[in-house]
C-alpha positions in Angstrom: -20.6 -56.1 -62.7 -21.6 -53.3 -60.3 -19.2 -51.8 -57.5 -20.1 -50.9 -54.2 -17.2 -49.2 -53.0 -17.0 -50.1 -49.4 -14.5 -48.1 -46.9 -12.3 -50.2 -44.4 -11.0 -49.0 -41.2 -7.2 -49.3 -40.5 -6.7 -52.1 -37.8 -5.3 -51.0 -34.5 -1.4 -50.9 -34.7 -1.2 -53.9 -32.4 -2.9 -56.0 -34.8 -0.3 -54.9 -37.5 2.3 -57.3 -37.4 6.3 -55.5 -37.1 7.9 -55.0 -40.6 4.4 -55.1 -42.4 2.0 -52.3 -42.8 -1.8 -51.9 -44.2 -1.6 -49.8 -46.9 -4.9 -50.4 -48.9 -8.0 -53.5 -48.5 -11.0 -53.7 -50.1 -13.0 -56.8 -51.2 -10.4 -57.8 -54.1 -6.9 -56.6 -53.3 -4.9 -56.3 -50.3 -1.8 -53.5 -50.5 1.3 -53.7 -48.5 4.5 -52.2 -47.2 6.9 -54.9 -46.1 10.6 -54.2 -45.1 13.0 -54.9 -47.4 14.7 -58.7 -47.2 11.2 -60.2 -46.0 9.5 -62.2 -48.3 5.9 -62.2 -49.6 5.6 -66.3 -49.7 7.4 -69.0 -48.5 10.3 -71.3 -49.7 11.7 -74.7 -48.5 14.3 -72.6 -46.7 11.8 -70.0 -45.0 8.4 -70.6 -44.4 8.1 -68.5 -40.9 8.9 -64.4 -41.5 6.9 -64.2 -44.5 3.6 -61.7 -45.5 2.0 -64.6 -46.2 2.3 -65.6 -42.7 0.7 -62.6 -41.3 
Protein backbone atom coordinates (compact mmCIF):
# COMPACT_ATOMS: atom_id res chain seq x y z
CA UNK A 1 0.00 0.00 0.00
CA UNK A 2 1.72 3.23 -1.09
CA UNK A 3 0.98 6.80 0.58
CA UNK A 4 0.68 9.86 -1.00
CA UNK A 5 0.62 12.23 1.61
CA UNK A 6 -1.65 14.91 0.55
CA UNK A 7 -1.95 18.49 2.49
CA UNK A 8 -5.45 19.99 3.28
CA UNK A 9 -6.29 23.51 3.74
CA UNK A 10 -8.04 24.58 6.91
CA UNK A 11 -11.78 25.63 5.92
CA UNK A 12 -12.73 29.21 6.40
CA UNK A 13 -13.86 29.67 10.07
CA UNK A 14 -17.39 30.23 8.88
CA UNK A 15 -17.58 26.92 7.60
CA UNK A 16 -16.47 25.60 11.09
CA UNK A 17 -19.44 24.94 12.95
CA UNK A 18 -19.40 26.78 16.95
CA UNK A 19 -18.08 24.24 19.65
CA UNK A 20 -16.21 22.06 16.97
CA UNK A 21 -12.88 22.68 15.43
CA UNK A 22 -10.65 21.03 12.43
CA UNK A 23 -7.82 19.83 14.03
CA UNK A 24 -6.28 17.25 11.41
CA UNK A 25 -8.07 15.57 7.71
CA UNK A 26 -6.50 13.63 5.45
CA UNK A 27 -7.94 10.83 3.23
CA UNK A 28 -8.49 8.30 6.30
CA UNK A 29 -9.01 10.15 9.55
CA UNK A 30 -10.69 13.17 10.49
CA UNK A 31 -9.30 14.87 14.11
CA UNK A 32 -11.45 16.98 16.26
CA UNK A 33 -11.81 19.39 19.19
CA UNK A 34 -15.40 19.43 20.44
CA UNK A 35 -16.50 21.28 23.64
CA UNK A 36 -17.01 19.39 26.48
CA UNK A 37 -20.88 17.97 27.09
CA UNK A 38 -21.35 17.67 23.13
CA UNK A 39 -21.49 14.36 21.85
CA UNK A 40 -19.78 12.71 18.96
CA UNK A 41 -23.02 10.53 17.82
CA UNK A 42 -26.40 10.57 18.46
CA UNK A 43 -28.92 8.89 20.94
CA UNK A 44 -32.71 8.47 21.12
CA UNK A 45 -32.56 11.48 23.47
CA UNK A 46 -30.19 13.78 21.23
CA UNK A 47 -29.84 13.39 17.73
CA UNK A 48 -29.45 17.42 16.84
CA UNK A 49 -25.99 19.01 18.73
CA UNK A 50 -23.88 16.22 17.82
CA UNK A 51 -20.23 16.06 15.67
CA UNK A 52 -21.86 13.78 13.71
CA UNK A 53 -24.19 16.35 12.72
CA UNK A 54 -21.75 18.70 11.45
Amino acid sequence: MTSDPKTFKQPPSRYQPRGLTILYEDLNILVINKTSGMLTISTDKEKDRTAAVF
